[in-house]
Structure formats: C-alpha cells, structure tokens
C-alpha positions in Angstrom: 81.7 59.3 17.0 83.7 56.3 17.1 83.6 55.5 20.6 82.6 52.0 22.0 79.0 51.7 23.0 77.5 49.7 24.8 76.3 47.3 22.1 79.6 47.3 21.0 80.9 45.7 24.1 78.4 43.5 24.5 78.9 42.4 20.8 82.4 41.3 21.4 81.1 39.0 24.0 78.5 37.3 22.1 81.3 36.9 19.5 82.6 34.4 21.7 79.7 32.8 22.4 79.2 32.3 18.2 82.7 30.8 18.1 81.6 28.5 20.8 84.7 29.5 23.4 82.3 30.2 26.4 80.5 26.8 26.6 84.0 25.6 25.7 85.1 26.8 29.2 81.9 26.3 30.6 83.1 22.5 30.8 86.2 24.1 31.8 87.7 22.7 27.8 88.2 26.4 26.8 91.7 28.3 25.6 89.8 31.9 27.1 91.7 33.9 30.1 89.8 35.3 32.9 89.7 38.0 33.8 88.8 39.1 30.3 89.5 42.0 28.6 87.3 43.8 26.1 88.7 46.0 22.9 87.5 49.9 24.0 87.3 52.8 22.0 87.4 56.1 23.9 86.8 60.0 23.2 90.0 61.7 22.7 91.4 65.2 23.8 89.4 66.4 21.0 86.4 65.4 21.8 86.5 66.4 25.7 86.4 70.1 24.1 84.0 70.3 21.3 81.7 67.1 22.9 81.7 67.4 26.3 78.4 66.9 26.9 78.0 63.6 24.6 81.6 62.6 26.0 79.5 62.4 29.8 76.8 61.2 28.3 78.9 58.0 27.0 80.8 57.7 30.7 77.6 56.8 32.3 76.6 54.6 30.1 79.5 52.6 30.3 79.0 52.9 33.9 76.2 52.1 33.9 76.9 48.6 32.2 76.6 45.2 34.9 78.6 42.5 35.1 82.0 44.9 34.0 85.1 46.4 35.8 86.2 49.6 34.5 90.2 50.7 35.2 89.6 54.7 35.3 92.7 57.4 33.8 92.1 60.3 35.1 94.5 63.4 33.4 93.5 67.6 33.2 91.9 68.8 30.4 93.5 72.4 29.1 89.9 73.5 29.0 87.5 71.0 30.8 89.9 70.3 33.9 90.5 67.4 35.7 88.4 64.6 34.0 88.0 60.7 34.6 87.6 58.3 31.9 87.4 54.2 31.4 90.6 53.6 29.8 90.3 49.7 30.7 87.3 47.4 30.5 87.1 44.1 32.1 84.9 40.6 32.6 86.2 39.2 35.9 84.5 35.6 35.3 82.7 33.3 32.8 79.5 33.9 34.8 79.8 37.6 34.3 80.1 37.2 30.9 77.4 34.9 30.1 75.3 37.0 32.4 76.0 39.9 29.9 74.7 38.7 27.1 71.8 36.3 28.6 73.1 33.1 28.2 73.3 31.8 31.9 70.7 29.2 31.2 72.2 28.0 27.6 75.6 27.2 29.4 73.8 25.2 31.9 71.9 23.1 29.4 75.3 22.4 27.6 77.0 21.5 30.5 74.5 19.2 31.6 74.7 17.5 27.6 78.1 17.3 28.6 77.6 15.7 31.2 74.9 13.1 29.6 77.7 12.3 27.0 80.5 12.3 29.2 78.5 9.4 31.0 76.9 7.6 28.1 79.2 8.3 24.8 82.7 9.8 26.2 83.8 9.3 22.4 81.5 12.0 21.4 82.9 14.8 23.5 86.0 15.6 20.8 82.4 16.5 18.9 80.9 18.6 21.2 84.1 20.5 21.7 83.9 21.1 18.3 80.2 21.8 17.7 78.5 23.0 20.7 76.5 25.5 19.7 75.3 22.6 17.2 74.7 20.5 20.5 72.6 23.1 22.1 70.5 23.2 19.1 69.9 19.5 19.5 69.0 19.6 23.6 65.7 18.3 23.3 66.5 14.8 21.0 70.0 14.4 22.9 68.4 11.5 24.7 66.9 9.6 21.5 70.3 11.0 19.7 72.5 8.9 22.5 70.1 6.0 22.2 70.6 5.2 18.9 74.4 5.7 18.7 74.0 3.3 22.2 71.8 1.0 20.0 74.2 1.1 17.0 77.1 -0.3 19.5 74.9 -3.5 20.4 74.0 -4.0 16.9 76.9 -3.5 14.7 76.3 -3.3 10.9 72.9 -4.5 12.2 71.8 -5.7 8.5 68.2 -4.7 9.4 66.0 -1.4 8.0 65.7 1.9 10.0 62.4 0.9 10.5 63.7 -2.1 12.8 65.9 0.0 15.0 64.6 -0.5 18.3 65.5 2.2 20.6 63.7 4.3 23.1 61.3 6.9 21.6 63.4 6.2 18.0 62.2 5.7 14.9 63.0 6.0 10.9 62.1 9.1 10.3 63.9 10.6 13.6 67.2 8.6 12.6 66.6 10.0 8.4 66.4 13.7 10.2 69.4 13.3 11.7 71.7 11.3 9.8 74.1 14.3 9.6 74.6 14.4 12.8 74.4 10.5 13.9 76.9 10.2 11.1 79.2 12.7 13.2 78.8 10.5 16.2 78.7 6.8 14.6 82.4 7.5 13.3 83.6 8.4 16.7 81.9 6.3 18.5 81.5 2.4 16.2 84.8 0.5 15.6 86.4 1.0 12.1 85.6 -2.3 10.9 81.4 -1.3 11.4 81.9 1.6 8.7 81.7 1.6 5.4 84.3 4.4 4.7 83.8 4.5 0.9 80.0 5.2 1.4 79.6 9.0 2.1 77.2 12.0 2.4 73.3 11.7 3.3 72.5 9.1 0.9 75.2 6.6 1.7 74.3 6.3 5.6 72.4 3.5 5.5 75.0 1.6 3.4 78.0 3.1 5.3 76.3 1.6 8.7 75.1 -1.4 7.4 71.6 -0.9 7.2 69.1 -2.3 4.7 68.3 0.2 1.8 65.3 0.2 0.0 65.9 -1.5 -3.4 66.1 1.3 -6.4 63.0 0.9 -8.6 63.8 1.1 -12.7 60.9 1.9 -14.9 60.9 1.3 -18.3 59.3 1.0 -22.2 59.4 -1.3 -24.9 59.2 0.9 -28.0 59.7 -2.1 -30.0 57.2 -5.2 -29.8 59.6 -7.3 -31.4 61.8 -6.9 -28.3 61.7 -10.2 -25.9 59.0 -9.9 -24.0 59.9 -10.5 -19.8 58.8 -13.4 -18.1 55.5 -12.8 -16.7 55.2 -9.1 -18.7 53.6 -10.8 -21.7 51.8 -7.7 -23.8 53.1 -5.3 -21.6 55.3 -2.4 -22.4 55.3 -0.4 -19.3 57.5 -2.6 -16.6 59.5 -1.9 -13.7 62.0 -3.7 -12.2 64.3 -3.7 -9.1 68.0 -3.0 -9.5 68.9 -6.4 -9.4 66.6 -7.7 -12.1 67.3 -4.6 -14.4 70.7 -5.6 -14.3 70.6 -9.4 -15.6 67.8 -8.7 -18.2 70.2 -8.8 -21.0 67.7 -7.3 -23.6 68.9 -7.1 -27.1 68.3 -3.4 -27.2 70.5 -1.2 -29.9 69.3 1.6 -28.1 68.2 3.2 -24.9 66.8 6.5 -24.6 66.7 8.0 -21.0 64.3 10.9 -19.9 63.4 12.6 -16.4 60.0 13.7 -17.6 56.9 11.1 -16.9 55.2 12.1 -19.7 57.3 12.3 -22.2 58.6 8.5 -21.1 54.6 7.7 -21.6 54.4 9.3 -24.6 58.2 8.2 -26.4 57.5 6.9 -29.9 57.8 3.6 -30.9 61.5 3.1 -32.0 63.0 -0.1 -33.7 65.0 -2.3 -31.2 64.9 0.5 -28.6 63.1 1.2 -24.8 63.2 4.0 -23.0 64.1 4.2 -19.2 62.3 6.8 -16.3 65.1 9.2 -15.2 66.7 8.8 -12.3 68.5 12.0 -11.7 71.9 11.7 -10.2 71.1 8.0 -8.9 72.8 6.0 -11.9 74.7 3.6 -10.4 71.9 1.0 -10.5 71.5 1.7 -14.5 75.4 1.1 -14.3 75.4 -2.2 -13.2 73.4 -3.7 -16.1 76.4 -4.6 -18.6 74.1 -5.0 -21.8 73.4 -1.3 -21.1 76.6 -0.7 -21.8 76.5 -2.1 -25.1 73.3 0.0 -26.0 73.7 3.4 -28.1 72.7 5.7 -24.8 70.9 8.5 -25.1 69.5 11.5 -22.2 67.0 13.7 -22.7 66.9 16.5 -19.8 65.9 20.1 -19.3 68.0 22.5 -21.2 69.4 24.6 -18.3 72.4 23.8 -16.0 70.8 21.7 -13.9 70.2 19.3 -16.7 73.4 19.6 -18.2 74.8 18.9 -15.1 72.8 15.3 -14.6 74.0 14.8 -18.1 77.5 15.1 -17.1 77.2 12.4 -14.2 75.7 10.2 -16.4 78.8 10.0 -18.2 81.0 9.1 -14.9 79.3 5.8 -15.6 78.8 5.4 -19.7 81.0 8.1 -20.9 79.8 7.6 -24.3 76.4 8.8 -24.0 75.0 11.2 -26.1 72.6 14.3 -25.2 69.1 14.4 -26.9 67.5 17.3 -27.8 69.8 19.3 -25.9 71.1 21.7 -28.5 71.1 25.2 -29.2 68.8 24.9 -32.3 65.9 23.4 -29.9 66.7 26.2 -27.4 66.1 28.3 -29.5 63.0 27.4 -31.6 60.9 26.8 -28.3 61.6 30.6 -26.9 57.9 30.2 -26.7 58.1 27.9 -23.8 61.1 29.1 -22.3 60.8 29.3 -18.7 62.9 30.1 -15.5 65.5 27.7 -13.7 65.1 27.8 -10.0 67.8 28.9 -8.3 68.4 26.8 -5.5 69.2 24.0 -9.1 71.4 25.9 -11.2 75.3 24.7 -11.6 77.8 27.6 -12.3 80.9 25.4 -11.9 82.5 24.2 -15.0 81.5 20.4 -16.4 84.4 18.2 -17.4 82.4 16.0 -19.5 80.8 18.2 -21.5 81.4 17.5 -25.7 80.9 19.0 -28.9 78.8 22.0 -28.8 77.4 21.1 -25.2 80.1 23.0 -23.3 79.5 26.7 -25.3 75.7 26.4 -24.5 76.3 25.6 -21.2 78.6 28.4 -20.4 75.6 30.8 -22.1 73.1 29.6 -19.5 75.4 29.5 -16.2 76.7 33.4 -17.5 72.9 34.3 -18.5 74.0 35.3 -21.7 70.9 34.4 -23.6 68.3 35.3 -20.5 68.7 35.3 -17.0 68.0 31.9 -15.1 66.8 30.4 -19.1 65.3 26.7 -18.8 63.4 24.9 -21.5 61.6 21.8 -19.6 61.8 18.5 -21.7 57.7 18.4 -21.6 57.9 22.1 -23.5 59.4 20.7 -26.9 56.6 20.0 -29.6 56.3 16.5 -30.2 56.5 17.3 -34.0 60.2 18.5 -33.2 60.7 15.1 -31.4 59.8 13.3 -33.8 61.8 15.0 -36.3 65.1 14.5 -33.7 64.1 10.6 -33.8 64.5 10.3 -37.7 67.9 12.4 -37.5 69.3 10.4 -34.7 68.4 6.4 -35.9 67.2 7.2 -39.8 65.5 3.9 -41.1 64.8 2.6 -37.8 62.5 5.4 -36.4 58.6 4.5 -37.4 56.5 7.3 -35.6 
C-alpha cells in the first residue's frame, strides 16, 4: 500500500521545519502560505474492493490526526456503496503546524533570539534568516555570542590576544569554539575597513580581526658543527626560534632537510653544511619568509600515504623546488613489514598539481588502493640503515654518518 500515513504527513511538516521555513515565518520573514496544504496519497477504486477493511482502518487514522482539516469526496462504490474519503488535507496555521510535530517551544525560543538580535545586532538578522536552525542550536551562548560581537564594535582590530577580550562571561576558549560562527557575525556586523578579507578559514580569525596570534615556534638541528653557531646557542644543536628570528638567521646552509616525525628530527645524521627543521604540517608560511631558505637545496621527509603527499604538495606553493625524501616506491615497498593503515578522516583522493617525477603514479596507487587498502608507511617505520643509505645517494661526499 502506497497510501499516506500518518508519519508520512507529519514527515512533510518537519521537512519544513529542516529547511528552516517555519521559524522563518515564525518572525513572520517566511515565503510559506497558510492555510497549508499537505501532498496525500489515497486508496483507489481498487483498493475499496479487495481492501476495504485496511482502506477504513487508514480513514480513521487520518481522522484521527490533530491539528489537520480534512476536505471529504464522497462518490458510490459499484460494490462497497456510498463511501467517504479525505481527498484534501490541510494545516490552517503555523501554530497548528508546529503543534504537529512538537516544536511549539523551539519556535518560541527563536523568536525570542530574534528578538535579542533584532535589539542588540539588527545586522545579524540577514544571518539568522539564513541559519536558524543553526541559531537555535546556539540558544544557550546567544548572550556571550552577542557580547563579543558587541565587544568587537568598541574595540576595532583591538590589537590585543583572545585572552584580553573582556566581555561578560567570555573568554579564549569560548571565542576559539566559535570562531565559525563569530566570523559569520563579525562580517556583518564590523565595518569593512576592521577585516582582514585576505585572511580566511579557522586559522586566519585572529589575523582577519586584528587580534594578536601566538608567534609560530620553529625547531631545528645543526647536523654540521662547523655551521655558525647562534648568538647565545653556543654548543647547542637543538634550537628553536620564533618566526621572526628564523627568518633573519641567514645560516649558510646548502641544505635543509624537513621532517614531521620528532624522532627521526632527534635522530637525523650529522650531514655536512646541513640542519634539519621539525615539521610543521600545512603551516609553512613562516618557513617561507626566511629568504636564505630559499637558497638551501630543500628536502621533506613525510609519511608515505596521501596525507603526506599531500603536505608535500603545499610545501611547494612556497619553494616549488623541493624535493621528496624517502618517498619513493622502492622504500614503500621494502618496508611492507611496517606498513600500516592511513586513517581515514586524513587521506586526500583529489588530484595534486605539484606532484613530479614518479611521485604522481605512486600517489594515484594509494588514493585508488591499488597496492592495499588505506596503505601508510610512517616516516619512524624506515630502518635507519635505509636512511642512511638515502643520505649518501642524495649529497654523496658530503654525508658522514
């Protein structure tokens, strides 16, 4: 039986609650008519003869439904008689059809939101007309939410930390839970000239707002003593450094060998007129702004799955000469040994423009799973006797391990 049930109907109803169009015209902002009339599916001819038991079964259900109108048709039956039948279904008012689905009390908490930011933030209501099943979600922080947009107003590009924002019942780790949707609301409701439009996504809110950011830590090692040693780092190999002071160190380095693994920076061989940088993941614009690094041979050592390729292939937004380490199908494949499983939530199935040589075909192998499903050989896995053997390939007479 194809006939509309009760969960049917009250299915398309709660479909318009999910699109947001009944708090939309509970603020009376809504494109719905009332009354309101629902799709209905009812037995046929057919079904009056060979189902005329289940077909009276169904008509007191639906009479039985609250909160509806029902248009009869009433028309003879060659076999049953005279028979009456819904034929139209209909929600007289918004009240009825919140009352429907039980979301009388939702509606009155977003209309009272409404109100708050109709008050407080008028700029934000294009937002809640957009988002307000978002909105409801966010009932019980709208006040802290409202204060710091409020906050934000008096304090343009305020030049200060999160930590410093001082706002009723706000602090950094409310405003870093909610920077999507204080983003939402800083752009409609701070002057043009407050944002920084180029600075996008989570991790440029503080810049694009004009807060303080905490300064980006590098970490590095000498693998050559005759190196310059830093001012005040006499005998030490093991330095780090904030962004600004990576950037004007100058070293004379030939070459620089980046990996994301602690321990294998820790335990990198000593290489002539080389160091070896900490990882950094996706973050290297800070490695970027040191020019002699740009004059270094560059080198990245990462995981051998998609998710490492994929850091490789940002890396060369910003030195687009770099060259992958012990990334290759030959160390793939004589560590199956270690081999392990990439998480799913990292792996990268899009294509990689920067991708060269043989990188590309062994990429397309692991996002296709052609070799083994979800295949990742961690940096940490490959025997030290293998790196060693890389080092003396890659700079011959200057390797001493």
């Amino acid at each position: 039986m194809t006939w509309s049930q009760p969960a049917d109907l009250r299915a398309q109803v709660e479909r318009l609650w999910q699109r947001g169009e009944l708090l939309r015209a509970v603020v009376g902002d809504g494109t719905l008519g009332w009354p309101l009339r629902l799709s209905l599916k009812s037995p046929s001819a057919a079904d009056l003869s060979h189902l005329f038991d289940a077909v009276r079964g169904w008509v007191r259900e639906i009479s039985a439904m609250s909160r509806l109108r029902i248009e009869w048709r009433e028309w003879t039956h060659r076999v049953q008689g005279r028979q009456r039948l819904p034929d139209t279904l209909w929600i007289d008012t918004l009240e009825d059809a919140l009352a429907m689905i039980g979301k009388t009390g939702d509606a009155h908490r977003f209309q009272a939101l409404w109100q708050q930011a109709a008050e407080a933030q008028p700029a934000l209501l294009p937002w809640l007309h957009r988002s307000p099943l978002q909105a409801l979600a966010l009932a019980e922080h709208w006040p802290r939410l409202l204060a710091v947009v409020a906050w934000m107003q008096a304090h343009p590009r305020p030049g200060v930390y999160l930590r410093q924002v001082d706002a009723p019942g706000v602090d950094s780790k409310f405003i870093e839970a909610h920077r999507g949707v204080l983003g939402q609301w800083l752009d409609l409701a701070l002057p043009t000239e407050a944002i920084e439009s180029a600075a996008t996504g989570m991790g440029g809110f503080a810049h694009r707002y004009g807060f303080l950011e905490k300064p980006v830590r590098i970490r590095l090692r000498l693998l050559d003593p005759h190196l310059p040693q830093l001012p005040g780092c006499t005998g030490l190999t093991d330095i780090t450094l904030d962004e600004d002071s990576f950037a004007t160190l100058a070293l004379p380095a030939q070459r620089v060998f980046i990996t994301e693994n602690e321990v294998n920076f820790l335990a990198f061989p000593p290489v002539s007129g080389a160091i070896v940088v900490f990882g950094a993941g996706y973050g290297w614009g800070a490695l970027a702004r040191a020019d002699w690094l740009h004059r270094a041979s560059l080198y990245y050592w990462g995981d051998i799955d998609t998710h490492g390729f994929a850091i490789l292939d940002s890396l060369r937004k910003y030195f687009p000469l770099a060259a992958s380490f012990l990334m290759d199908r030959s160390t793939l494949m004589a560590h199956a040994l270690q081999w392990g499983e990439e998480p799913l939530d990292k792996r990268h199935t899009l294509p990689l423009s920067r991708l060269v040589d043989d990188e590309p075909a062994l990429y397309d192998d692991l996002r296709g799973d052609r070799i083994r499903p979800q295949l990742r050989l961690e940096q940490e896995r490959i025997g030290y006797r293998w790196l060693c053997a890389a080092l003396v390939a890659t700079v011959r007479d200057d390797f001493r391990p």
